[in-house]
Structures are given as C-alpha cells and as structure tokens.
C-alpha positions as CSV (number, residue, x, y, z in Angstrom):
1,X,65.1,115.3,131.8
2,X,61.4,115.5,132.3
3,X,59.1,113.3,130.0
4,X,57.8,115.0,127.1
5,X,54.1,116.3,127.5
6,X,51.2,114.2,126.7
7,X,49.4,116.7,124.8
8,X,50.5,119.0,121.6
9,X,48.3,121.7,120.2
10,X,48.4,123.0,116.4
11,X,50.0,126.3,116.0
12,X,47.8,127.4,113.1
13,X,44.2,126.3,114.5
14,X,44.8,125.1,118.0
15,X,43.5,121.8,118.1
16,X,44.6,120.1,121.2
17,X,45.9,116.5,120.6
18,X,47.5,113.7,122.5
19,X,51.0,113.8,122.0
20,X,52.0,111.2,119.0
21,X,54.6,108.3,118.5
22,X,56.2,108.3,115.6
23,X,58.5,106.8,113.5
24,X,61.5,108.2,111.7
25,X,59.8,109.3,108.8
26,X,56.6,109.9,109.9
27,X,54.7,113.3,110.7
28,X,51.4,113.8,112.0
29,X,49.0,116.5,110.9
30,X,46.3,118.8,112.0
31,X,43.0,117.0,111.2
32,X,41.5,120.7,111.1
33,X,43.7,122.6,108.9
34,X,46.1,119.9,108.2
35,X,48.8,121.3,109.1
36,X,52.0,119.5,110.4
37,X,52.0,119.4,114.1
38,X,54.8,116.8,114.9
39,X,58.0,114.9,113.8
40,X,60.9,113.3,114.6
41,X,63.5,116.2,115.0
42,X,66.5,115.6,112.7
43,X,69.4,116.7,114.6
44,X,70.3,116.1,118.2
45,X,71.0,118.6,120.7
46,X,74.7,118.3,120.6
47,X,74.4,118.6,116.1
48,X,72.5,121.7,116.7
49,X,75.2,123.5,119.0
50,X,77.6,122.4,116.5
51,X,76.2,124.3,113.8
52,X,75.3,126.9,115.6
53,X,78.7,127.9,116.6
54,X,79.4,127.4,113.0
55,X,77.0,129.6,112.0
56,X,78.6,132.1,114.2
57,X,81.8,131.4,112.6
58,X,80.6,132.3,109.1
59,X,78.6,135.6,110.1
60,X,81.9,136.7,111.5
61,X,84.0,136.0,108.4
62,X,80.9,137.5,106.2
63,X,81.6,141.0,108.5
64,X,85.3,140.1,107.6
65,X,85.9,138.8,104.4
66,X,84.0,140.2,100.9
67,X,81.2,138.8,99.1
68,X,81.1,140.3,95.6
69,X,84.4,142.3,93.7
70,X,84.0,144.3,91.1
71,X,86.9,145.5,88.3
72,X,86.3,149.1,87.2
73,X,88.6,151.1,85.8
74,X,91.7,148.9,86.9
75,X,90.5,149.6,90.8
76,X,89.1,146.9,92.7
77,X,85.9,147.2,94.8
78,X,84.8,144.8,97.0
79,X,81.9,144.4,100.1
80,X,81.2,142.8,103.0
81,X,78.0,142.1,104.4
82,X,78.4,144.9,106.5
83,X,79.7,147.4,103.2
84,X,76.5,146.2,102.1
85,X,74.3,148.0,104.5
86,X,76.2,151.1,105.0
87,X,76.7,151.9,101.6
88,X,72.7,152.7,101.7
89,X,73.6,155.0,104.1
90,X,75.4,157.7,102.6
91,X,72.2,158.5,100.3
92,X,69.0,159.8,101.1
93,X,67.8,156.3,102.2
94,X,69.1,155.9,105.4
95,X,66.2,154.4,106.8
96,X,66.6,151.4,103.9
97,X,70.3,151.1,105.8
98,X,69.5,150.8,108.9
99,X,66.7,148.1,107.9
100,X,69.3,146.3,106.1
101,X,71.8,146.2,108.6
102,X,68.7,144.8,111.2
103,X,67.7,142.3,108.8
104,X,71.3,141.3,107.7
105,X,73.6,141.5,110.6
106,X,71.9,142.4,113.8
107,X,68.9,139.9,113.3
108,X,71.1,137.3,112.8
109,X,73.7,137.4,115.1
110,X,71.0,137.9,117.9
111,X,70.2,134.7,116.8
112,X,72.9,132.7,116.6
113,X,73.5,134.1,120.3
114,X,70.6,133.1,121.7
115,X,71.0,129.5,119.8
116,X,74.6,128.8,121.5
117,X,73.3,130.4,124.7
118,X,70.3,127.9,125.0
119,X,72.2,125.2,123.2
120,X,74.7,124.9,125.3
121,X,73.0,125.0,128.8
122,X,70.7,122.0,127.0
123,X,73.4,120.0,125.9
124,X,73.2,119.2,130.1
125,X,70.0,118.6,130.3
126,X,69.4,122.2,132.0
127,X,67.1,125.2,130.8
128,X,69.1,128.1,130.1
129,X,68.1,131.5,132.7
130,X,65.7,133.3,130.3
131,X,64.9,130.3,128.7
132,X,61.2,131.3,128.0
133,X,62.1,135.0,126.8
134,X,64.8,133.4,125.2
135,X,62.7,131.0,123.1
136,X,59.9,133.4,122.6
137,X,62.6,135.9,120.6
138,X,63.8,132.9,118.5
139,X,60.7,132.5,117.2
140,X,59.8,136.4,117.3
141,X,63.3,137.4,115.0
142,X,62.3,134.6,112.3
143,X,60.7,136.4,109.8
144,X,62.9,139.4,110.3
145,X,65.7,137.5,109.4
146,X,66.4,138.4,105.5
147,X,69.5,136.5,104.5
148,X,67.9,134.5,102.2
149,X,66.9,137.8,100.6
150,X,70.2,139.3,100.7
151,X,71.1,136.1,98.8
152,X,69.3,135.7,96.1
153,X,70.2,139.8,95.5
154,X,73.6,139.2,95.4
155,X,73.6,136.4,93.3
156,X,71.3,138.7,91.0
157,X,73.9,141.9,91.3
158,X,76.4,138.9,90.2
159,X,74.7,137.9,87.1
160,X,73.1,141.4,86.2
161,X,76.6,143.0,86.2
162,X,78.6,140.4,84.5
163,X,79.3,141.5,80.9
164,X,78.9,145.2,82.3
165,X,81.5,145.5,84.7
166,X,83.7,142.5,85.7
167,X,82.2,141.7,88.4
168,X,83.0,138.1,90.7
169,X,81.5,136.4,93.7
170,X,83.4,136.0,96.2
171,X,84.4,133.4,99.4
172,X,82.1,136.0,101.4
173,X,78.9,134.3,99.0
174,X,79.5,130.9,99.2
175,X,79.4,131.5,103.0
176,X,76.6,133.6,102.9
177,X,74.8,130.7,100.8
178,X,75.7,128.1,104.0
179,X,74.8,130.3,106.5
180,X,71.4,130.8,105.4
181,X,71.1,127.3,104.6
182,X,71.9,126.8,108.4
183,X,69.9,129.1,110.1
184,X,67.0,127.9,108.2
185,X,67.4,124.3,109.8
186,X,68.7,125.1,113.2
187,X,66.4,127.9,114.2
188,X,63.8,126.1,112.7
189,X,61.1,123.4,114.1
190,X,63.8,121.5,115.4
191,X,65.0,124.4,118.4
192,X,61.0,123.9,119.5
193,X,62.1,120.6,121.3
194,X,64.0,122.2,123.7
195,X,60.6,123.2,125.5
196,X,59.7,119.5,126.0
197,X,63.6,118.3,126.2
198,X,64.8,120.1,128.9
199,X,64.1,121.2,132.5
C-alpha cells in the first residue's frame, strides 16, 4: 500500500496542511474555519465491508418485509419501503413518487453497491476499476440519500395514528432505524481513507 500523503487540505476553506499524527482520540482542525480536517478512522477496512454487505442485507428485507401495519375495518394493511413510494404514485403527485423512491430506494442501494464494490477490491490492498468515479458518486449521492427522513416520518405516521386507527411498527422499522444508522457511519468520513489507503 502506498504511504499516506504528506499533505491534507480543508474541504470547507482549503487550507493546505502537513498531514497530522494523531492519537486515538485526537482530531485536528482547520486553523481558518475550524473545521475538522483529520482523525483516526474508527473502523478498519475489513469492519466497513462487513457492514456494508449488511446494510445491503437490510435494504433488501425493507423491499421485502413491512414497516408499518395498520387495522381498519378488520382488514390488515401493511407497506414496504417500496409500498411507500408507489402509493404516491397513483395520485396526482407522481413527481413526489418518483423522488421518494430516488431518495429511499434507488439512492441507497446505489450506494451500498458502490461501498461493497470498492470495499472489497480494498480489503487487498487494490483500487477498485472506477475507483475515482466511484468515490466521487459516494460522496455526490450523500445528501440525496433521505432515509433518515423517511424515518423519522414513519415513526411520526406511528405515533400520529395510534389512537385513530390501530396502527403498529413493524420488523421493516427497526431495520430501517439500523440501516440508516449504518449508512451514516460507513459512507461517511471514514470511506475517505480509501484515497490515501489504497493503490
């Protein structure tokens, strides 16, 4: 593997500054804008293929398995992540569908494929082919990604209809609830090593 570079420059205000060493708990910050500009990354190569492959697991079983049911009228309704986005679609707000479905499903699993894709090729010491386009759409699809979102309105739906309607979160939630707790820490800062970690 090739030594890391000597020099690191801030991504808010481009400083330019000689690469630091630091401890396990240390960071070091942008004199300018103070911004954090280094750490220690947290997981190791091999820990961040692992959890992306799980986090491939769980969007699959959240395209699978519900995430909220709801008791009306002695039926049963429940919805997937994908149910989700296309029942937007058979209104007049078709537009709002198709962005859901890109934000919820399509963003994501782009993703995770890139992740296991460069992941794995790292885990020998190798860059990926299309490592650079690769790595520039990581970082392109991150605030398009809107699990989080998607979340925190199911979890509202939940509360908002109990006492209404008999409404129950379902296995599809709790997954929902890891997997956006996952893709927040493996397609975060940590992926950025990769530039520096492999040739």
């Amino acid at each position: 593997m090739p030594e890391p570079s000597t020099i690191i420059i801030c991504e808010y205000c481009d400083s330019a500054y000689q690469h630091p060493v630091l401890g396990h708990d240390e960071k070091a910050h942008c004199v300018r804008c103070g911004a954090i500009i280094s750490r220690p990354a947290w997981l190791t190569v091999e820990q961040l293929l692992a959890l992306s492959v799980t986090a491939g697991m769980l969007l699959t079983f959240l395209c699978l398995y519900p995430i909220m049911s709801v008791h009306t009228r002695g039926q049963l309704q429940e919805a997937t992540l994908i149910d989700a986005a296309t029942a937007l679609a058979h209104g007049p707000v078709i537009f709002m569908a198709l962005m859901a479905a890109f934000a919820t499903v399509l963003v994501p699993a782009f993703q995770v494929g890139l992740l296991i894709w460069l992941l794995s090729y790292a885990c020998r010491g190798k860059r990926a082919p299309g490592f650079q386009w690769a790595m520039r759409n990581l970082e392109a699809l991150r605030p398009w990604s809107m699990l989080e979102v998607f979340l925190l309105g199911a979890l509202v739906t939940v509360f908002k209809l109990t006492g209404r309607l008999e409404a129950e979160p379902a296995l599809g939630l709790f997954a929902l609830g890891f997997l956006s707790l996952l893709m927040i820490g493996v397609a975060g800062r940590d992926i950025r090593m990769l530039w520096e970690q492999v040739s």
